[in-house]
MMTF fields as JSON, N, C-alpha, C and O atoms, coordinates in Angstrom:
{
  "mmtfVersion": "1.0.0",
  "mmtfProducer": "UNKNOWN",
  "numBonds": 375,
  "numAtoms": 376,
  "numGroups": 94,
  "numChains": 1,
  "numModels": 1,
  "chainsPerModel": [1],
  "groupsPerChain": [94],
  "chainIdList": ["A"],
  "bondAtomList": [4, 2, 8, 6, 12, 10, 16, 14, 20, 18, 24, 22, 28, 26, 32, 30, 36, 34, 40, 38, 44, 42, 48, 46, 52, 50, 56, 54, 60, 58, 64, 62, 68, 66, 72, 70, 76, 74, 80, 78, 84, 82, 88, 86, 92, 90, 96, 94, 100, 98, 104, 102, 108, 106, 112, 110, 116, 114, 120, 118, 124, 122, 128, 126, 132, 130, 136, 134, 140, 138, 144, 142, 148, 146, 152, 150, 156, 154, 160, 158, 164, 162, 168, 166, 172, 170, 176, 174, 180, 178, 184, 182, 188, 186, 192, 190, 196, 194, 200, 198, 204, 202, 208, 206, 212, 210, 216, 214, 220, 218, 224, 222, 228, 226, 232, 230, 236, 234, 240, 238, 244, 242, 248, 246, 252, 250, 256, 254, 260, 258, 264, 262, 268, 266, 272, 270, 276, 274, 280, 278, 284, 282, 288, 286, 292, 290, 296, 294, 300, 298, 304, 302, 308, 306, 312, 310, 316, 314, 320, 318, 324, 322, 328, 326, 332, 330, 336, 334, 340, 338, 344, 342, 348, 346, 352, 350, 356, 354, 360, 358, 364, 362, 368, 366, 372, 370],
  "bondOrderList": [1, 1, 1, 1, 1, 1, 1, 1, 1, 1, 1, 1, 1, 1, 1, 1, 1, 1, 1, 1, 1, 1, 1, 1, 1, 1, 1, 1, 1, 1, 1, 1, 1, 1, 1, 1, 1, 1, 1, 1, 1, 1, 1, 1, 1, 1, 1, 1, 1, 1, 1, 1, 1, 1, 1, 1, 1, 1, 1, 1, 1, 1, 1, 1, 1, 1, 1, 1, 1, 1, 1, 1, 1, 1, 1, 1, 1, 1, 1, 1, 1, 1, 1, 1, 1, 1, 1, 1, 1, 1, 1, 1, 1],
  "groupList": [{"groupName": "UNK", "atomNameList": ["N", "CA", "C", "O"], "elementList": ["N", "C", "C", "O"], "formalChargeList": [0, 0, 0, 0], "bondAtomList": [1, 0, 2, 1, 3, 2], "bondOrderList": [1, 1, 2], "singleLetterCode": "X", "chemCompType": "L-PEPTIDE LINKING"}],
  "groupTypeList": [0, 0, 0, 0, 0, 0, 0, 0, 0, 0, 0, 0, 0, 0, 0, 0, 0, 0, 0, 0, 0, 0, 0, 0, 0, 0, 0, 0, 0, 0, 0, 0, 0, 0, 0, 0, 0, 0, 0, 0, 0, 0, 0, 0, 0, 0, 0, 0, 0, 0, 0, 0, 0, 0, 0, 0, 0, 0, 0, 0, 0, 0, 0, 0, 0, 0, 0, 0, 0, 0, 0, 0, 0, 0, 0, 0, 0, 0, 0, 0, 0, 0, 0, 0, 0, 0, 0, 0, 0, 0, 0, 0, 0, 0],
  "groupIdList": [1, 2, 3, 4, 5, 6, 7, 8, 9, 10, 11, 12, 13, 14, 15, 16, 17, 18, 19, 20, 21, 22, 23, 24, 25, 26, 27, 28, 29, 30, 31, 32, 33, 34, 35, 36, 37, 38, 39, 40, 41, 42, 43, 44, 45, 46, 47, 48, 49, 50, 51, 52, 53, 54, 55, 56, 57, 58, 59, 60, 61, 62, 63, 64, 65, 66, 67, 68, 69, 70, 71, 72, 73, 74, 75, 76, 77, 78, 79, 80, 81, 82, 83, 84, 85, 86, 87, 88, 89, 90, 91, 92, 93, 94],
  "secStructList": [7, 7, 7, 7, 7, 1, 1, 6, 6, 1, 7, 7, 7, 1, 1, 7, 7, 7, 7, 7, 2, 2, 2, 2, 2, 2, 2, 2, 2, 2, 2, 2, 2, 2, 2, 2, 2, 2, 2, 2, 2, 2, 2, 2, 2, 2, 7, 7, 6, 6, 1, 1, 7, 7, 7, 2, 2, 2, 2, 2, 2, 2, 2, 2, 2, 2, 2, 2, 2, 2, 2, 2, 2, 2, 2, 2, 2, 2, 2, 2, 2, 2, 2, 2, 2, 2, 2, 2, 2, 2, 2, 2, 2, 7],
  "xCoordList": [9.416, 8.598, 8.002, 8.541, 6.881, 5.908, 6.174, 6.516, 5.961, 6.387, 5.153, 4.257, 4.991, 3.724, 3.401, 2.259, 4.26, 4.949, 4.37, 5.244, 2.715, 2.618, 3.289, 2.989, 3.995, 4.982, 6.676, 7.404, 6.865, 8.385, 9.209, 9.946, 9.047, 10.283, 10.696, 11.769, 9.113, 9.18, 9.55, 8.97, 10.448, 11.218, 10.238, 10.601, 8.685, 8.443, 8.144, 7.51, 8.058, 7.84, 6.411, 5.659, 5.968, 4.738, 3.604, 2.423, 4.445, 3.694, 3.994, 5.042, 3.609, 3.868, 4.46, 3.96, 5.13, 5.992, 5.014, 4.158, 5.497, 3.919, 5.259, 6.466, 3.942, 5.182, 5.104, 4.188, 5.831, 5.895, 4.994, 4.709, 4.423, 3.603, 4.235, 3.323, 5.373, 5.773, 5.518, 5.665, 5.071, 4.872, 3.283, 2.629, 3.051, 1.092, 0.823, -0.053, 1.744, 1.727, 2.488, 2.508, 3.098, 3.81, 2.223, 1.611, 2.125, 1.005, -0.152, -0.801, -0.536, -1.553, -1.184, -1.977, 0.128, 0.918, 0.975, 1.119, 0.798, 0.96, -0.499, -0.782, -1.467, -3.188, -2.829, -2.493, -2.988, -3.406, -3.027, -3.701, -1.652, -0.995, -1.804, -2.028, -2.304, -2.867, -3.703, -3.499, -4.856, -6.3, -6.189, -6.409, -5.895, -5.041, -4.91, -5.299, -4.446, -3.796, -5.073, -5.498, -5.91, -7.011, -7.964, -8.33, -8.265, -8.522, -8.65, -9.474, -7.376, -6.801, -6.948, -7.106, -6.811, -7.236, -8.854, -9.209, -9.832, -11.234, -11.832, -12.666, -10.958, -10.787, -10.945, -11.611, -10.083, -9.005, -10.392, -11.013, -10.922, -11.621, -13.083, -13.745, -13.542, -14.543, -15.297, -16.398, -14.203, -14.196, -14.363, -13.661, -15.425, -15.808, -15.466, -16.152, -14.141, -12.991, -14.079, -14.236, -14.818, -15.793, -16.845, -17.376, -17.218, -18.64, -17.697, -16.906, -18.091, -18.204, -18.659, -17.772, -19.514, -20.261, -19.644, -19.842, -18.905, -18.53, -19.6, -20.458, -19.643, -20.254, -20.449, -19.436, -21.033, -20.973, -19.79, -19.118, -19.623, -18.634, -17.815, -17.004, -17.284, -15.761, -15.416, -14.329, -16.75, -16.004, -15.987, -15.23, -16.913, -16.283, -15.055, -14.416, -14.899, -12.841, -12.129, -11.345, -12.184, -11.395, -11.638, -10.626, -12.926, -12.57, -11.634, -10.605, -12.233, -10.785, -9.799, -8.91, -9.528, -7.663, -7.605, -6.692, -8.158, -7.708, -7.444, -6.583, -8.577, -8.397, -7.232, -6.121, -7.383, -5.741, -4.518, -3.617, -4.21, -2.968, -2.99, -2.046, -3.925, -4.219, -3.557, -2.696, -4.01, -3.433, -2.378, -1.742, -1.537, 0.182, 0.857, 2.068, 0.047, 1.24, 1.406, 2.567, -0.05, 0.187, 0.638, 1.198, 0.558, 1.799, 3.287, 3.87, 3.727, 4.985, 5.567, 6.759, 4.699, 4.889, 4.904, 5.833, 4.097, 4.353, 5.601, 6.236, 6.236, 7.257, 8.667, 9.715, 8.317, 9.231, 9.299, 10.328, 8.579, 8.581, 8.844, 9.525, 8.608, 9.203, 10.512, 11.252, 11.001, 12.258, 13.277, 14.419, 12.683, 13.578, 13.278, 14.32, 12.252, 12.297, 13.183, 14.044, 13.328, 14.242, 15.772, 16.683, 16.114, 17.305, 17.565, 18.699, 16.445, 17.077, 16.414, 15.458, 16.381, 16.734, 17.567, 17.894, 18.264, 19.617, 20.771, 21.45, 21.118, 21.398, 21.983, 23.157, 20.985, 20.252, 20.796, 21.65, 20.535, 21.199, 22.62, 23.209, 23.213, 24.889, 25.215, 26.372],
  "yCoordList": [26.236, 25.587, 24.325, 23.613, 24.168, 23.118, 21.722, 21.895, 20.153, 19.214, 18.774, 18.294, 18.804, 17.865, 16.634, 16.241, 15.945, 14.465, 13.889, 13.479, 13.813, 13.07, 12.357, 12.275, 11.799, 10.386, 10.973, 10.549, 11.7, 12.39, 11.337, 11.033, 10.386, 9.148, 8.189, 7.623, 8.121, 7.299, 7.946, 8.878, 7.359, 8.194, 8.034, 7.406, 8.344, 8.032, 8.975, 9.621, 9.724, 10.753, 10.939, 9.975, 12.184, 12.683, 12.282, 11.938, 12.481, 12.207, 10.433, 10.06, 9.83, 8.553, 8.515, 9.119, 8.027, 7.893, 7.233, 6.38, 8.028, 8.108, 6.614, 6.529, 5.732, 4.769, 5.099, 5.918, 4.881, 5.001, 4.39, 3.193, 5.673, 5.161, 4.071, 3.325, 3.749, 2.704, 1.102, 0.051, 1.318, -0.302, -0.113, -0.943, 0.926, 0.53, 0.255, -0.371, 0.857, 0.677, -0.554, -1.028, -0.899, -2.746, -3.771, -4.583, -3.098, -4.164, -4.222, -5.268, -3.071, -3.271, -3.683, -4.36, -3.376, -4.124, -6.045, -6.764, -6.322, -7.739, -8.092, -9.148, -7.213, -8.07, -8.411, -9.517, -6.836, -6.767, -8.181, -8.984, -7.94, -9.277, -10.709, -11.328, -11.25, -12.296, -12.018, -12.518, -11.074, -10.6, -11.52, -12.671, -10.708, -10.614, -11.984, -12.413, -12.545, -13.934, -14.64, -15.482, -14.351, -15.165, -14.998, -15.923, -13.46, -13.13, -14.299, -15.13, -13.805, -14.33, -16.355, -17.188, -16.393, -18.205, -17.952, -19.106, -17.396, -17.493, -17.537, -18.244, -16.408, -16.022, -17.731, -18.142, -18.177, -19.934, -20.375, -20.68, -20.425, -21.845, -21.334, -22.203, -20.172, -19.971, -19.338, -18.903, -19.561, -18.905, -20.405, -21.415, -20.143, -21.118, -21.108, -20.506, -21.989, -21.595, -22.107, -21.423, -23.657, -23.797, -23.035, -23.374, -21.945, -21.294, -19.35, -18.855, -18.967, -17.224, -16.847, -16.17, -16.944, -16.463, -16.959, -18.11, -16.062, -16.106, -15.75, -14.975, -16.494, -16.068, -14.913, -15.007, -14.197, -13.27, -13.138, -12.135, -14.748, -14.769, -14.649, -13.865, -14.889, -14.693, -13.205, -12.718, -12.402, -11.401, -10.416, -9.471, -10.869, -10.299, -10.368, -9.578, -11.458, -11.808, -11.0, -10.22, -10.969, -10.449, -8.71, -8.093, -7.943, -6.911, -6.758, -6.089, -7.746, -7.598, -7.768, -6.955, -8.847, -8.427, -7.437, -6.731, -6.975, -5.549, -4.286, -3.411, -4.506, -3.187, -3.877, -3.42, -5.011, -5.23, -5.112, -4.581, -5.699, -5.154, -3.529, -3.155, -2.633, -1.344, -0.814, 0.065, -1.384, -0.956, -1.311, -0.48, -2.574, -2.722, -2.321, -2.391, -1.463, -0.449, 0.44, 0.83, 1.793, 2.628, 2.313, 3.212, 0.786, 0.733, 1.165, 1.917, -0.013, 0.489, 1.803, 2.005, 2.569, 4.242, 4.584, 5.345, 4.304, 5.344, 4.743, 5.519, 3.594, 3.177, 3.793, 4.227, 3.669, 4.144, 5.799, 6.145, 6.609, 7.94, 8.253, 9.273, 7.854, 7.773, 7.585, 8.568, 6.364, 5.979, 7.44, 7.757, 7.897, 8.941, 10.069, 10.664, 10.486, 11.217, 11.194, 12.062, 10.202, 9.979, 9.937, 10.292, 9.471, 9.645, 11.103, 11.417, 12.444, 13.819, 14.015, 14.749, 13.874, 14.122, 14.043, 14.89, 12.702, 12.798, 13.493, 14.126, 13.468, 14.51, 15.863, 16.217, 16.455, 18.009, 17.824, 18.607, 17.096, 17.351, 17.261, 18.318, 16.495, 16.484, 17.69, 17.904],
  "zCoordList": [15.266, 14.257, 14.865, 15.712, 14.337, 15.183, 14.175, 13.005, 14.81, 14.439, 13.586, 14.282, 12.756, 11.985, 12.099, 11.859, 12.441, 12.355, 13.833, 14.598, 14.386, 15.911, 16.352, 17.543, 16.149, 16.155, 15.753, 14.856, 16.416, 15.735, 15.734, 14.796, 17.442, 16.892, 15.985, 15.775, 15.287, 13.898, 12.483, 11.925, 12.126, 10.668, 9.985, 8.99, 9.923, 8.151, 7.361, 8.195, 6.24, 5.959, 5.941, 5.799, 6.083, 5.854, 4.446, 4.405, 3.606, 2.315, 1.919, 2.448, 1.482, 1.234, -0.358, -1.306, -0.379, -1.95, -2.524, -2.289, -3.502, -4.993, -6.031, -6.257, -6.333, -7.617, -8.395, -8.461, -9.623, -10.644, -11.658, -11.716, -12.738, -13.365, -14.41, -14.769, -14.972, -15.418, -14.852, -15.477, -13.401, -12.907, -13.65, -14.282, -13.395, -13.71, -15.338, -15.934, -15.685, -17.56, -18.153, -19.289, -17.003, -17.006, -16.948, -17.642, -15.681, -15.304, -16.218, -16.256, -17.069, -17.881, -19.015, -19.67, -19.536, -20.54, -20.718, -21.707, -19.369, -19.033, -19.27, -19.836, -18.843, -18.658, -19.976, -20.398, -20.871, -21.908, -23.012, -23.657, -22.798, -23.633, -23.635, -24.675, -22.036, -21.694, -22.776, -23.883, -22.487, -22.995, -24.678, -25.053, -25.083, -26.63, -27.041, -28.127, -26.292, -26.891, -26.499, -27.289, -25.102, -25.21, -26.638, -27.364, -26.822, -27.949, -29.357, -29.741, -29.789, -30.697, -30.731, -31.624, -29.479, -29.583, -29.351, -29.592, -29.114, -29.329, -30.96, -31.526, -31.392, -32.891, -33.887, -34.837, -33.125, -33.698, -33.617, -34.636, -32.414, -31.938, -32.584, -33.151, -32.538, -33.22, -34.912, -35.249, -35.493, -36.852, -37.646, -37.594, -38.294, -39.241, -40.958, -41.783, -41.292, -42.175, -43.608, -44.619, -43.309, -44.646, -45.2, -46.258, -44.514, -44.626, -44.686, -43.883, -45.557, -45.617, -44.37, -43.85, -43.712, -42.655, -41.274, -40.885, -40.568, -39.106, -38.353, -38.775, -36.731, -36.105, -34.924, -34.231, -34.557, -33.649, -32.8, -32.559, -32.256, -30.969, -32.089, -31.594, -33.58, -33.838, -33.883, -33.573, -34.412, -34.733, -33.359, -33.142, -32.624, -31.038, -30.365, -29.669, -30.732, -30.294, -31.204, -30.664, -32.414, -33.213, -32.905, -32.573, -33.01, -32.118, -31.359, -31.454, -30.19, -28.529, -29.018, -28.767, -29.895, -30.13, -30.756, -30.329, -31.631, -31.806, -31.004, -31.095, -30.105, -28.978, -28.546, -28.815, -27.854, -27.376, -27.967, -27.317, -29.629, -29.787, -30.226, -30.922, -29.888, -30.03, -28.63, -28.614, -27.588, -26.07, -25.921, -25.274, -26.325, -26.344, -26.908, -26.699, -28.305, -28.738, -28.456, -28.577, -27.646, -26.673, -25.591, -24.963, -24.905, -23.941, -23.659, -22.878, -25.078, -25.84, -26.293, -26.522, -26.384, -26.762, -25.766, -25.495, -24.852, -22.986, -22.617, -21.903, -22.839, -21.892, -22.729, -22.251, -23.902, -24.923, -24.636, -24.055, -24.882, -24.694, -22.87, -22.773, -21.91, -20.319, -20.657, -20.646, -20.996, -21.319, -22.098, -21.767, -22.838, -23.765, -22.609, -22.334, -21.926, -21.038, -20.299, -20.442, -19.223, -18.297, -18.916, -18.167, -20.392, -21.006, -21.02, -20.658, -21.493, -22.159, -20.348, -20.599, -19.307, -18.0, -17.341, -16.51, -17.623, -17.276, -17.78, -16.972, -19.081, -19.464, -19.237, -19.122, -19.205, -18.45, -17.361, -16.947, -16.9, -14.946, -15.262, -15.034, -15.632, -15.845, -17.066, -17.429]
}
């Protein structure tokens, strides 16, 4: 059988280890949160409390926090549902 590996003396494997999609659903978990809270203080600083009539920029922030706390709760559900995965996986193997 032929060596695939040009470099046989170097241990590294062929395929490169794939990460886990939980760091990437961390990491967007984290923007998102920032996002959100910037959001939410644009919301503060630009909503005009004496007058009925908000302006453009408020209700543009108030959108984004919505998409944002919209994306941290599908965060929370992917990490939550991985989590029960990897629980009824272990499991199964034992």
């Amino acid at each position: 059988m032929t060596d695939l590996n040009p470099h046989s003396s170097v241990a590294r494997p062929l395929v490169p280890r794939r990460r886990s999609f939980v760091i990437q659903v961390l990491i967007v978990l984290g923007c998102a949160v920032i996002l959100t809270g910037g959001a939410i203080f644009g919301v503060a600083a630009t909503c005009n409390i004496d007058s009925s009539h908000n302006s453009r920029w408020a209700k543009m922030f108030a959108w984004s926090a919505v998409t944002g706390l919209a994306i941290i709760v599908l965060c929370v559900l992917f990490i939550a549902a991985w989590g029960g995965w990897m629980i009824v996986r272990k499991i199964r193997e034992n």
